[in-house]
C-alpha positions, 0 to 999 in steps of 0.5 A: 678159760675164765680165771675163777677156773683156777679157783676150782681146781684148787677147790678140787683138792680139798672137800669143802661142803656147802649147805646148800646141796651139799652131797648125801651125809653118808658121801664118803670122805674123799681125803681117804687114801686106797682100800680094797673097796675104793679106787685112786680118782674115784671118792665113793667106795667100790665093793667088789661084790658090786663092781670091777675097777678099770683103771680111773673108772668102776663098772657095775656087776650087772648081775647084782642089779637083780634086787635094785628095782627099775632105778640104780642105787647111786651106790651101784652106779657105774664111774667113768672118769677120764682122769679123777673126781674133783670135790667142789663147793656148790656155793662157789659154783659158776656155770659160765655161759658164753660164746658168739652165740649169746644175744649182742655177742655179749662176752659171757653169763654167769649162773650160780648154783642158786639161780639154777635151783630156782629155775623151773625143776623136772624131773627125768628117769634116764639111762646113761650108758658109755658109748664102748658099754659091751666093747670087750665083747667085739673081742670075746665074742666076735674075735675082733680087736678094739682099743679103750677100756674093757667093758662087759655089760655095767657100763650103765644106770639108771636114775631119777635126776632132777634138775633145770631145763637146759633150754631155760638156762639158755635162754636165761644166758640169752641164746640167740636164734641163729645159735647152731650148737652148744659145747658143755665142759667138765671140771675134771681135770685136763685129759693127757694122752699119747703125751697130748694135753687135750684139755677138760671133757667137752662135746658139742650138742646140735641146738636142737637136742640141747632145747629139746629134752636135755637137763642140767641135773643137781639131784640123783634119786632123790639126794644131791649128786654124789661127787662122782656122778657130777656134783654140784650139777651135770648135764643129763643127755637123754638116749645119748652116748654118756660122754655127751652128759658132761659131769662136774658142769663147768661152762658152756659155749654157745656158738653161730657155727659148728663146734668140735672137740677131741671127744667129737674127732678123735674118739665117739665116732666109728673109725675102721673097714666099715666106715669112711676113710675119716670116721663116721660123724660123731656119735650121737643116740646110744643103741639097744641091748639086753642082758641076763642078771646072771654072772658070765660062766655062771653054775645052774643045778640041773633037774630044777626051775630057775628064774632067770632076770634080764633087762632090756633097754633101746635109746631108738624107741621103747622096749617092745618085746624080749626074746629067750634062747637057752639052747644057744639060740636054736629056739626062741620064746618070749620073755615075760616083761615086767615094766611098762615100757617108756621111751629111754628107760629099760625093762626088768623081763624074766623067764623060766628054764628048766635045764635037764642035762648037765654040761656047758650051755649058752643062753642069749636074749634079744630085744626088738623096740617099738620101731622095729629094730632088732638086736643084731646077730653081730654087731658092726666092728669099729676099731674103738669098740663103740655101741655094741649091740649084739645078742650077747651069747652068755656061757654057762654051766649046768651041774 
């Protein structure tokens, strides 16, 4: 690890701001101490109305993205950290750059927040998702146990994040042809669990997807990354698992051979009956879902119309149709999209249900993207919870 990696992490204790790409005026003061709307680790605060914590992260109610349009509030955007935010300077940034896989083996390259700036933005409106979004459903749901933490359907946003190509700044540090896969790293602090010290956040990328569409991002809608959405800049993975788009950007390491990590063995793949005896191959694309904007066990009036929202969202391909059920799925009728579907973002979809009788009922929904791929009726258990993919059956009650 490089030794300006100390200096960081003692910048992490205290909030320093840069004006160049400092966060949005109204960030909040990360030195505040717990309230009932903030969690330990987490800078930003969490209204309950708006989010569930969980542990050292913060799910978004997904019933409250019914008035945020297409694209997620920063203030409504779900926190997974694996330990705790850290506040950098952006003018004392560094992304280091190094590895085998460097042109003349060069030992490393540094690139300062300003250089990254002043290579070629893009702009981007992607989904990042946590790999176990859903996983608490694979016990409610299907009667399966899972370990991890017990996401309902919030584990996910989306956002226009601005930022350089992550090909250019490779190229920028001199990636060579025979390079195979890159490792980002995080600036968190070090993961410690089960007593082992696994070290910061890193995961690899095959070469291909890291030259391909992926961003290292320093604006989120607009404004400078929050703190705990990766300021002063993160990688953006498009319709991959979040855990590939590192927060908190720290280095990179560029290699001629396959590269691994805790976050590539140990977690993000599928382990269980299902799959080998050592594990799938770690997890790459994100899955399909689609859910109500109506809160689990929800009260409807019986006798009236409601609109009833959802959204609909597929990382294999874009959204081709949505399908409602209100009868616990003995029929099905389509839902009317809102969106014009696009590859690697989600649709806002509605319909109409006029329930007669009062009582529990169940509605479901599904989606089926442009290739094909249909929302299962379960989804294949894995002993960490990952890509759960079902129809989600969404209790409720009519009055």
């Amino acid at each position: 690890m490089p030794a300006r990696r100390s200096l960081l992490k003692a910048l992490a204790a205290a909030p320093v701001l840069s004006a160049l790409g400092a966060p949005p005026a109204g960030a909040a003061d990360p030195a505040a101490g717990p309230s009932p709307d903030r969690a330990p680790g987490i800078v930003k605060p969490l209204p309950p109305a708006y989010f569930t914590v969980r542990g050292t992260n913060a799910e978004s109610r997904f019933e409250t993205f019914r008035d945020t349009g297409r694209v997620t509030p920063a203030d409504r955007f779900f926190v997974r950290n694996h330990t705790s935010t850290p506040v950098l300077d952006a003018a004392d940034w560094r992304l280091t750059v190094w590895g085998d896989g460097l042109h003349g083996r060069r030992t490393s390259v540094e690139i300062g927040y300003g250089q990254l700036r002043d290579l070629p933005p893009v702009t981007r409106t992607a989904l990042i998702e946590c790999a176990g979004n859903g996983r608490s459903l694979y016990a409610t749901q299907q009667g399966e146990p899972v370990s991890g933490t017990p996401w309902t359907l919030g584990a996910v946003g989306a956002a226009h994040w601005r930022g350089a190509r992550l090909s250019d700044v490779l190229r920028l540090a001199g990636i060579a042809s025979d390079a195979v896969a890159v490792q980002p790293r995080g600036l968190d602090d070090p993961y410690v669990t089960g007593g082992a010290d696994l070290g910061r956040v890193r995961r690899p990328l095959p070469v291909a997807k890291a030259l391909d569409d992926v961003i290292v991002a320093y604006k989120m809608n607009g404004e400078p990354l929050p703190y705990d959405h990766g300021f002063p800049a993160r990688l953006v993975v498009p319709d991959w698992v979040g855990v590939a788009s590192v927060k908190w950007l720290g280095d990179i390491e560029v290699s001629r051979g396959p590269l691994s990590s805790p976050w590539s063995t140990d977690f993000y793949r599928f382990f269980g009956e299902a799959h080998p005896a050592g594990g799938s191959a770690p997890l790459g694309p994100q899955t399909l879902k689609s859910a109500y904007e109506l809160p689990f066990g929800a009260s409807l009036a019986a006798g009236r119309t409601h609109h009833l929202t959802g959204r609909a969202w597929s990382a294999l391909a874009p959204v081709r149709a949505v399908e409602v059920s209100t009868d616990g799925g003995g029929t099905w009728r389509p839902a009317r999209i809102v969106d014009r579907p696009r590859s690697g973002q989600w649709v806002r979809w509605t319909a109409s249900w006029r329930p007669t009788a009062a009582g529990p009922a169940t509605l479901l929904s599904r989606v089926t993207d442009a290739a094909g791929n249909v929302q299962p009726e379960r989804a294949v258990h894995n002993t960490q919870g990952y890509l759960f993919n079902a129809v989600v059956r969404h209790p409720l009650t009519v009055e």
